[in-house]
VEXVO-731436 format. One line per field, with one value per residue: z, y, x of N, C-alpha, C in turn; residue in one letter; residue number from 1. Coordinates in Angstrom, 1 decimal. Layout:
% residues N
nw: Z  ... .
nv: Y  ... .
nu: X  ... .
caw: Z  ... .
cav: Y  ... .
cau: X  ... .
cw: Z  ... .
cv: Y  ... .
cu: X  ... .
resn: A  ... .
resi: NUM  ... .
***
This chain:
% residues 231
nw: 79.1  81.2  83.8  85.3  88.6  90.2  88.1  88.4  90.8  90.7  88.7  90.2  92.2  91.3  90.3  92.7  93.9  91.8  92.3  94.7  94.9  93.1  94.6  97.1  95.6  95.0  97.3  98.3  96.5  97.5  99.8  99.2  97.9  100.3  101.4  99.2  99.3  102.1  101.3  99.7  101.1  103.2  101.8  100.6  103.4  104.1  101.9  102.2  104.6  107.1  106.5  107.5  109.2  106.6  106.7  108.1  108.9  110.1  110.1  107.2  106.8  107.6  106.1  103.8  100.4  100.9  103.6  104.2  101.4  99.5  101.5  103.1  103.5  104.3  104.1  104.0  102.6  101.0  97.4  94.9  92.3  90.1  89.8  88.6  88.0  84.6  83.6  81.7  80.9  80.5  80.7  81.8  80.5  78.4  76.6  77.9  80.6  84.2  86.3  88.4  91.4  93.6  97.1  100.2  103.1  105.9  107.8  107.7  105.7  102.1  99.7  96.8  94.9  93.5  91.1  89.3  86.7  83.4  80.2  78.7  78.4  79.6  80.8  83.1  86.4  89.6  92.5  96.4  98.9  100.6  100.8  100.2  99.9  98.4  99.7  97.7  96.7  95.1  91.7  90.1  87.7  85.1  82.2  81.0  78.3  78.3  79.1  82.1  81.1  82.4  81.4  78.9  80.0  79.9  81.1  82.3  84.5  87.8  89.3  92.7  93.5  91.3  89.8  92.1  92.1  89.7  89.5  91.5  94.5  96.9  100.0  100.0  100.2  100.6  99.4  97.0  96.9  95.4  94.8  95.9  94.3  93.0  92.3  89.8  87.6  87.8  87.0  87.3  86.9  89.3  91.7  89.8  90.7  89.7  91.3  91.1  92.1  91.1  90.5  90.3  92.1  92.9  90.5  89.5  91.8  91.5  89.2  89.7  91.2  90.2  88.2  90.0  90.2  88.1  87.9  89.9  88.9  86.4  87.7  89.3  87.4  86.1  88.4  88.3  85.5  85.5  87.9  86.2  83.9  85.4  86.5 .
nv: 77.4  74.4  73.0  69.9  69.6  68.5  68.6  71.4  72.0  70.9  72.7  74.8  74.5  74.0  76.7  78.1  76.9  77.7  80.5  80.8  80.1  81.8  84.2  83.9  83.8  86.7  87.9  86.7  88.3  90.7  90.5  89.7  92.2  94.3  92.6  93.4  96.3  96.7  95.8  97.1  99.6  99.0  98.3  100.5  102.3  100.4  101.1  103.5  104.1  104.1  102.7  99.6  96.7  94.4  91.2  88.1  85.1  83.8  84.7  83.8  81.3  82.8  84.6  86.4  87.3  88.9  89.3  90.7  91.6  94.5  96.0  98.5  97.6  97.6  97.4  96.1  96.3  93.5  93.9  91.0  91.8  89.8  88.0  88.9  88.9  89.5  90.3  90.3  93.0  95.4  98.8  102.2  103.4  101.9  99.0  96.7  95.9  94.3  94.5  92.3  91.9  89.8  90.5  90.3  90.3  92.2  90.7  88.2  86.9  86.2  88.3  88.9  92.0  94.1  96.0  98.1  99.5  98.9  99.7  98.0  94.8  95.5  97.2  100.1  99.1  100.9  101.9  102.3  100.2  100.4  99.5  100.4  99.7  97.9  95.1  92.1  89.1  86.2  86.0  82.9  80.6  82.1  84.4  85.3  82.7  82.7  81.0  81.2  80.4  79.2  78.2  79.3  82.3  83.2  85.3  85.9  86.5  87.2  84.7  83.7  81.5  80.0  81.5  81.6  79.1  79.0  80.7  79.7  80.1  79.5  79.4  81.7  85.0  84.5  86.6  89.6  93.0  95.3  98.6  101.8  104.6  106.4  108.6  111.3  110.6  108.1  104.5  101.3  102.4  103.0  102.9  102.1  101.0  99.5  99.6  98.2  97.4  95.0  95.8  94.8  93.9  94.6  95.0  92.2  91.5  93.0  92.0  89.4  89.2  90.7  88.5  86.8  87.9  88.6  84.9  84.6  86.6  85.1  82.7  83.5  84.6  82.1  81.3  82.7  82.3  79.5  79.3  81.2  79.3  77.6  78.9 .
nu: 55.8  54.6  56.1  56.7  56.5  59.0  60.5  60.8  61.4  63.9  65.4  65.2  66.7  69.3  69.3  69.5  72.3  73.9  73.7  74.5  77.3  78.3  77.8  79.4  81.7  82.1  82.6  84.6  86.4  85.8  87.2  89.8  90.2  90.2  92.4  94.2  94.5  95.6  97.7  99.1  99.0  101.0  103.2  103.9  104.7  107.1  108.6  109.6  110.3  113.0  115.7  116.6  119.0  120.0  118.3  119.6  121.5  120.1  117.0  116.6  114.4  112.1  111.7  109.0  107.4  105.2  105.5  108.1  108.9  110.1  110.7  112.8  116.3  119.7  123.4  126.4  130.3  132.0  131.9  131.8  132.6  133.4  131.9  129.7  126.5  124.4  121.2  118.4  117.0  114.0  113.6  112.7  114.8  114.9  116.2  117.9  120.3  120.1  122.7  123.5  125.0  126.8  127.7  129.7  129.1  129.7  128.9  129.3  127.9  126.6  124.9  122.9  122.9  121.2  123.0  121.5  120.5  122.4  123.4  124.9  126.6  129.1  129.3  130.8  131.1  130.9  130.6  129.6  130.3  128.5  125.2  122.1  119.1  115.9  113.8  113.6  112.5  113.3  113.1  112.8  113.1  113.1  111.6  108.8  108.3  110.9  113.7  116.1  119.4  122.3  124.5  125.1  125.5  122.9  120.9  117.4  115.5  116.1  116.9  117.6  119.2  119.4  121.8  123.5  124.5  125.5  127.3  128.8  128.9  127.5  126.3  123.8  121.6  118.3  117.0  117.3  118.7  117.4  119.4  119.1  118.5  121.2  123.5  123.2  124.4  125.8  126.6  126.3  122.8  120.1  117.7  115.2  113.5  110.1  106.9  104.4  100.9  98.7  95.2  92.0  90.4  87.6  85.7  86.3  84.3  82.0  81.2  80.6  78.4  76.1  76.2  75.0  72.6  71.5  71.0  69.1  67.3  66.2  65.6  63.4  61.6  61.3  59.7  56.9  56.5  55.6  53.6  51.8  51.2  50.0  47.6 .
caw: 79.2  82.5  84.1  86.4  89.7  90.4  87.8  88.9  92.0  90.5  88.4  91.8  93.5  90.5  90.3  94.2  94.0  91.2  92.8  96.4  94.3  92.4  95.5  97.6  94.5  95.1  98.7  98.2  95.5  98.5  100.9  98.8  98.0  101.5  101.6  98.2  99.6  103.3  101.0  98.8  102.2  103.9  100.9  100.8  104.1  104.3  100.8  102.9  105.9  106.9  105.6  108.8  108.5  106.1  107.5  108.5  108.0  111.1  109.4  105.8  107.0  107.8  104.8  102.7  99.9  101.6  105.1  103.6  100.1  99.2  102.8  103.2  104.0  103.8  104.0  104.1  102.9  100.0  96.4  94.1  90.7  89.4  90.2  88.1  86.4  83.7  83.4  80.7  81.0  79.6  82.1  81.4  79.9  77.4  76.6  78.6  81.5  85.2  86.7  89.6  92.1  95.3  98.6  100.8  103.9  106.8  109.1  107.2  104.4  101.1  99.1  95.8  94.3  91.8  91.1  88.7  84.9  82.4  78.5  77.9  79.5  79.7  81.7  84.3  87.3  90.2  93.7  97.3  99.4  102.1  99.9  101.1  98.8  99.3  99.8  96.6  96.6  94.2  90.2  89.6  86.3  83.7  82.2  80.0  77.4  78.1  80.5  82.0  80.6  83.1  80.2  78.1  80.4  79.6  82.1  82.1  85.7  89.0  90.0  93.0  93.3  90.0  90.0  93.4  91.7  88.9  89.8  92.6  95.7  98.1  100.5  99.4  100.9  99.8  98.9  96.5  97.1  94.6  95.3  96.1  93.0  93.4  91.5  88.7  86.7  88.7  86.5  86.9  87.4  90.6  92.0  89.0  91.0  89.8  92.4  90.9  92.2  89.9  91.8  89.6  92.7  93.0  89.5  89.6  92.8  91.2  88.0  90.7  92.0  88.8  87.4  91.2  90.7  86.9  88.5  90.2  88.7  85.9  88.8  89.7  86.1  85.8  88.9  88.2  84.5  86.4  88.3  85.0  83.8  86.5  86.5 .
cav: 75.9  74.0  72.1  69.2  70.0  67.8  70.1  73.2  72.2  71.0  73.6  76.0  74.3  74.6  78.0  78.3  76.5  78.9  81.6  81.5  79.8  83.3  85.2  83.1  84.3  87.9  88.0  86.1  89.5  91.8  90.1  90.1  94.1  94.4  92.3  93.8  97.8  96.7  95.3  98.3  100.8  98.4  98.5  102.2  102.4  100.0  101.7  105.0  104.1  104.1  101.7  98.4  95.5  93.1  89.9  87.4  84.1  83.3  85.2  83.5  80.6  83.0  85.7  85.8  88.1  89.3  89.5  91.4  92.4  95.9  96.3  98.9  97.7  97.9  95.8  96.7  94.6  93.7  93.3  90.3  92.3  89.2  87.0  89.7  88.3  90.5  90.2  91.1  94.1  96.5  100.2  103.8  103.8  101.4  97.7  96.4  94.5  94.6  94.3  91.5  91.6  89.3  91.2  89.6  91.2  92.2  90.1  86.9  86.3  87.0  88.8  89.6  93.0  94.4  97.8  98.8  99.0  99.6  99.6  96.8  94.1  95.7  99.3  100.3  99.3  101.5  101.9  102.5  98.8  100.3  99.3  100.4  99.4  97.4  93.9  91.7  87.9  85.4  85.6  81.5  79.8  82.8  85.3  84.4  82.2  82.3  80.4  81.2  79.8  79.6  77.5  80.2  82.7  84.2  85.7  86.8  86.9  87.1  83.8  83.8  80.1  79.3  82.4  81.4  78.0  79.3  81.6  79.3  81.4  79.2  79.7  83.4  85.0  84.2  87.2  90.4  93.9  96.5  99.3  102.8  105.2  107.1  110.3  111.2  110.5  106.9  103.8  101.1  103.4  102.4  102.8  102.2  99.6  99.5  99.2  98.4  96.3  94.7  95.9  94.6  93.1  95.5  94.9  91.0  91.6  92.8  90.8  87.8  90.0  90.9  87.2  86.1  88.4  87.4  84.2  84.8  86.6  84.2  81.7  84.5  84.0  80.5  81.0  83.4  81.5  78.3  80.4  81.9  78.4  77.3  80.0 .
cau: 55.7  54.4  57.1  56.4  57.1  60.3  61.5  60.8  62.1  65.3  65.9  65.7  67.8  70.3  69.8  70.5  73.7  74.9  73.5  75.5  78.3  78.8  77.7  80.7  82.8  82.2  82.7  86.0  86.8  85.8  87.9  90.9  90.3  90.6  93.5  95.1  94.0  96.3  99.0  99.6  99.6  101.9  104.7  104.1  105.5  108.5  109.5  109.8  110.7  114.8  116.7  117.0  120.1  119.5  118.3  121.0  121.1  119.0  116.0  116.2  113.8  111.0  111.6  108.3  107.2  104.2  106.0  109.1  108.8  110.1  111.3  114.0  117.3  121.2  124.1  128.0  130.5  133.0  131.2  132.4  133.0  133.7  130.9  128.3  125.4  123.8  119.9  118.2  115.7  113.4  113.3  112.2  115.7  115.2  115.9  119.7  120.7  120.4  123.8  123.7  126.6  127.1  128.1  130.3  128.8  130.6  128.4  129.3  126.8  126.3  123.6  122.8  122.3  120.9  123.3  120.9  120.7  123.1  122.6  125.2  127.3  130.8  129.3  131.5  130.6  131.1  129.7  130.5  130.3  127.7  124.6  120.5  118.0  114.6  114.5  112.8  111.9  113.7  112.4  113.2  112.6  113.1  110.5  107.7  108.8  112.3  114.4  117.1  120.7  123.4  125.6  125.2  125.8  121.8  119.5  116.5  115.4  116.7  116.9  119.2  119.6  120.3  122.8  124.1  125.2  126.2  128.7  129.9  128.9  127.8  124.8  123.3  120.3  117.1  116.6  118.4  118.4  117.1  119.8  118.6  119.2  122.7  124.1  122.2  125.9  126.2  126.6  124.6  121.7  119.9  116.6  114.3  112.0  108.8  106.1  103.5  100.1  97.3  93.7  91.1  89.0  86.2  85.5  85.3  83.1  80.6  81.0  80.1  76.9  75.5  75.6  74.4  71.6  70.9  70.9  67.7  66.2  66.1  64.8  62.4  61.0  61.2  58.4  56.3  56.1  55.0  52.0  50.7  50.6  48.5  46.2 .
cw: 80.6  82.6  85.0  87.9  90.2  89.5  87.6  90.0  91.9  89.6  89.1  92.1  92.6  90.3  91.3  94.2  93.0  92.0  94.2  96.3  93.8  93.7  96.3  96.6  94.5  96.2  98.7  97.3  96.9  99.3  100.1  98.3  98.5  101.7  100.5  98.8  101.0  102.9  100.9  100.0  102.9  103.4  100.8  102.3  104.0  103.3  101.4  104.3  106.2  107.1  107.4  108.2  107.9  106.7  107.5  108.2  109.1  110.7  108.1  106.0  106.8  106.4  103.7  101.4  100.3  102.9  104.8  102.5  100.4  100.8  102.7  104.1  103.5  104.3  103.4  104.1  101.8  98.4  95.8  92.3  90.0  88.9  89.2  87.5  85.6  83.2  82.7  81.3  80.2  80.5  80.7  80.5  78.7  77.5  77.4  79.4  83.2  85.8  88.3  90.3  93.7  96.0  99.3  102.4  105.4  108.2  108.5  105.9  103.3  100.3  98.1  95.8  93.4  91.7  90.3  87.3  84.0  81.1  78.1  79.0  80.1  80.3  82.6  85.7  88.7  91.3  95.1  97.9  100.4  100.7  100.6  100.0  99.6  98.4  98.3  96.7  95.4  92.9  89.7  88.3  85.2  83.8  81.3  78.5  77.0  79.2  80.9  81.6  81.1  82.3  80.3  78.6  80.1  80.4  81.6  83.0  86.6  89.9  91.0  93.4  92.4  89.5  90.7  92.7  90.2  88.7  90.8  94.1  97.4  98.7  100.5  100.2  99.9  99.2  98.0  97.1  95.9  95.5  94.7  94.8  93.9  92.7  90.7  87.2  87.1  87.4  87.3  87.4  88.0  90.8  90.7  89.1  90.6  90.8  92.1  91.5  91.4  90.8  91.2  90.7  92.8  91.7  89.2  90.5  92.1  89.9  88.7  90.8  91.1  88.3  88.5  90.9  89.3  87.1  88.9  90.0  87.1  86.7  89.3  88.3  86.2  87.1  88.7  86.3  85.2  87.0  87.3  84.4  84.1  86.5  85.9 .
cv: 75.5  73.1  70.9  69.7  69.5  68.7  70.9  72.8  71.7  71.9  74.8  75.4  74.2  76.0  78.3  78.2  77.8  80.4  81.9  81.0  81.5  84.3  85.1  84.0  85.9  88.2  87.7  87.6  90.3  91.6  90.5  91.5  94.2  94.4  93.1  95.4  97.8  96.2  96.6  100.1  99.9  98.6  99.7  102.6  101.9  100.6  103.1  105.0  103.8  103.0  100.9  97.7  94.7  92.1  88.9  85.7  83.2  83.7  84.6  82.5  81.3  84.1  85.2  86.9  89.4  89.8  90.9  91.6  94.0  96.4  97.0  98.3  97.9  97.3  96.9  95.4  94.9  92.9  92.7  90.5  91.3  87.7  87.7  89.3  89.8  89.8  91.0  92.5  95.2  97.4  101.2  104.0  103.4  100.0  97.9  95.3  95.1  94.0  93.8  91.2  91.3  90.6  90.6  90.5  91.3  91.3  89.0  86.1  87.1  87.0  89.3  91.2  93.3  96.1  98.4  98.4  99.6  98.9  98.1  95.8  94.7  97.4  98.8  100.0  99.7  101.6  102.0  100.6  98.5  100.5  99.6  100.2  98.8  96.0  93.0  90.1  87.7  85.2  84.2  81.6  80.7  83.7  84.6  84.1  82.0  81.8  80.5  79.9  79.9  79.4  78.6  81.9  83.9  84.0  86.4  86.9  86.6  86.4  83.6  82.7  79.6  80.3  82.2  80.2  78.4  80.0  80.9  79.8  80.7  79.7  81.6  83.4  84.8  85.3  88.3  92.1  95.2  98.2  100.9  103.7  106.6  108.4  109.9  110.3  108.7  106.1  102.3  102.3  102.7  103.1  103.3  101.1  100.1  99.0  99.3  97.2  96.1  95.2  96.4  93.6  93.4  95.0  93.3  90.7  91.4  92.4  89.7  88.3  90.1  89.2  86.4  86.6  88.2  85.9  83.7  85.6  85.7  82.9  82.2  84.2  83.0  80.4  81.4  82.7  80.5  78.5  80.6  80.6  77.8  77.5  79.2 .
cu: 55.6  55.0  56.2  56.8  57.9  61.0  61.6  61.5  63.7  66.3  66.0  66.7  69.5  70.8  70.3  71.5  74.3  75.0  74.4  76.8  79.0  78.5  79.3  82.2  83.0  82.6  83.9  86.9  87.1  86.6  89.6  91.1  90.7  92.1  94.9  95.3  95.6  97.7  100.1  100.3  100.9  103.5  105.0  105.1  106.8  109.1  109.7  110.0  112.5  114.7  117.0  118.4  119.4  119.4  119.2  120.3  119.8  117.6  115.7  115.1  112.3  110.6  110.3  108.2  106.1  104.8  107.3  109.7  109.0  110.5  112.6  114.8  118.7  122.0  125.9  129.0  131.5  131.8  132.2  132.5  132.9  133.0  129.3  128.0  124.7  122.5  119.3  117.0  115.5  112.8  112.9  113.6  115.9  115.9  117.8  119.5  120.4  121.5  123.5  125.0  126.7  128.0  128.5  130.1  129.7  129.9  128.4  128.6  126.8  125.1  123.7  122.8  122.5  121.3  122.8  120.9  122.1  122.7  123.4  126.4  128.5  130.4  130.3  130.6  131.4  130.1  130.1  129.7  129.3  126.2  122.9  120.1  116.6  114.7  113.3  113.5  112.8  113.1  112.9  112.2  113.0  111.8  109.4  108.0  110.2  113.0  115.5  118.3  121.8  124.8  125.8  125.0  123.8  120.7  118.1  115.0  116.2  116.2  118.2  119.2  120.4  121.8  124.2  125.1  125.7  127.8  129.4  129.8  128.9  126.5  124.8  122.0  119.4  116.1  117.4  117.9  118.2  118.1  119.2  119.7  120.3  122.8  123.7  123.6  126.2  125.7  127.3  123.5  120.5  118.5  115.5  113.5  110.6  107.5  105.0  102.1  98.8  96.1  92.4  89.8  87.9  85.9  85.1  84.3  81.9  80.2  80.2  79.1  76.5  74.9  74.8  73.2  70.5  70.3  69.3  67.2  65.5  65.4  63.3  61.5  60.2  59.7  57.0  55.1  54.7  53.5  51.4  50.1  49.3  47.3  45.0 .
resn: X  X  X  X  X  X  X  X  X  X  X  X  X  X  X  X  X  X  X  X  X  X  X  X  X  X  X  X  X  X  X  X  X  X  X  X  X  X  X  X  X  X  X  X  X  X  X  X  X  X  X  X  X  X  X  X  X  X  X  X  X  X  X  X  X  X  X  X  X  X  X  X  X  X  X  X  X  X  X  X  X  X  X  X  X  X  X  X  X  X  X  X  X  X  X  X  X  X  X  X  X  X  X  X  X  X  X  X  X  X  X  X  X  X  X  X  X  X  X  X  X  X  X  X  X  X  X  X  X  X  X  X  X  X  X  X  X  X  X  X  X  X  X  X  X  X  X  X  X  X  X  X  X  X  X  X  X  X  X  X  X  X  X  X  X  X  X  X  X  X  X  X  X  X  X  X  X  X  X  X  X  X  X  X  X  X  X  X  X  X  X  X  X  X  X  X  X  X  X  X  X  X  X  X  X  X  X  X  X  X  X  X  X  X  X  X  X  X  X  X  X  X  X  X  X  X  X  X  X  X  X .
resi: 1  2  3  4  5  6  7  8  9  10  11  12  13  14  15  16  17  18  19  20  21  22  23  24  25  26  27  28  29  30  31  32  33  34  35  36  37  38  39  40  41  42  43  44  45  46  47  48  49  50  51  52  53  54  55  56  57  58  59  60  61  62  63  64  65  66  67  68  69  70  71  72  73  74  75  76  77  78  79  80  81  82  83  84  85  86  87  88  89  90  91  92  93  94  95  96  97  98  99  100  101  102  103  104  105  106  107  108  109  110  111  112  113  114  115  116  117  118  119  120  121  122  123  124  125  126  127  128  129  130  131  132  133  134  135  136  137  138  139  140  141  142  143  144  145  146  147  148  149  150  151  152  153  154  155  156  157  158  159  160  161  162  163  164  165  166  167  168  169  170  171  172  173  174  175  176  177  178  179  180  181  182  183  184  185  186  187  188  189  190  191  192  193  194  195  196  197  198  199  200  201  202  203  204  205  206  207  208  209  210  211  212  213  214  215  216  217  218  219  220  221  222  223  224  225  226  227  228  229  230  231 .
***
């Protein structure tokens, strides 16, 4: 069918836009590869690198997830036994709790940790007071579909705000410490962090490229049509 030529020319210039629209959108994939590929080596390190001091309270301003996620450190100090939240979770061991316990550090501040899992609220917990682990960002609001309940004494992430005020604590770091797994016999059972990252960008990339390139050649058509018309 022979278009007018206002609308051939405005159905180009529709195609164009989609076209460097979805191109734009692929490029934006590649870039965050990039950025996902420098993340993944980056964590790799600090998760293997010795254990620094935890950041102090002069440091909590600048603490991000990105900047110092998963960053080995350690921290000495007196734990608050009696301050322990229990978070729900589901490990390699099976469904329980993660056993959350302020630190009263010997450099003035206190810090969550997380001494690991046990199966039910009333484990033993046991541990020495000089604590290394790797450092992990605030889980606020709850998990999906459930919210935490400080009332009702039910977690189900590691919110340390809403924790901090719950138990009474007082200014806490802004961040907790995943502690490093202990004797195989140690209860909570300790370093069962998962490290895992999503890295599905190559794959939207060239989802974007493909439909950029459908795109035109669908526009490529629509010209070559137009010509035969002519003829």
């Amino acid at each position: 069918m022979r278009r007018s030529p206002a609308t051939l020319a405005a159905l180009l210039v529709v195609a164009g836009v989609l076209c460097a629209g979805l191109i734009g959108l692929g490029v934006w994939q590649i870039e965050r590869l990039h950025w996902k590929v420098a993340l993944i080596e980056t964590v790799g390190e600090r998760v293997h690198a010795a254990p620094t001091p935890a950041p102090g309270l002069d440091r909590w301003p600048q603490i991000t997830a990105e900047s110092d996620g998963y960053r080995h450190i350690w921290v000495s100090g007196r734990y608050r036994d009696d301050a322990t939240v229990f978070v729900q979770a589901v490990t390699e061991r099976g469904p329980g709790f993660w056993a959350m316990t302020p630190i009263v550090s010997d450099r003035g501040f206190t810090v969550l940790v997380n001494r690991g899992f046990v199966p039910d609220r009333h484990a033993p917990l046991v541990g020495s007071a000089r604590v290394t682990g790797l450092l992990r960002p605030s889980e606020p609001g709850g998990a999906f579909l459930r919210k935490n309940d400080p009332a009702a004494n039910r977690w189900f992430s590691r919110d340390i705000a809403a924790i901090a005020a719950a138990r009474r604590l007082g200014p806490v770091a802004p961040y907790f410490i995943d502690a490093d797994a202990g004797a195989p016999e140690s209860v909570p059972v300790a370093g069962l962090t998962v490290i895992r990252f999503s890295n599905n960008h190559l794959v939207y990339a060239m989802t974007w490229f493909a439909l950029a390139a459908m795109v035109a050649g669908a526009a490529a058509m629509l010209v070559r049509s137009q010509r035969r018309g002519s003829a």
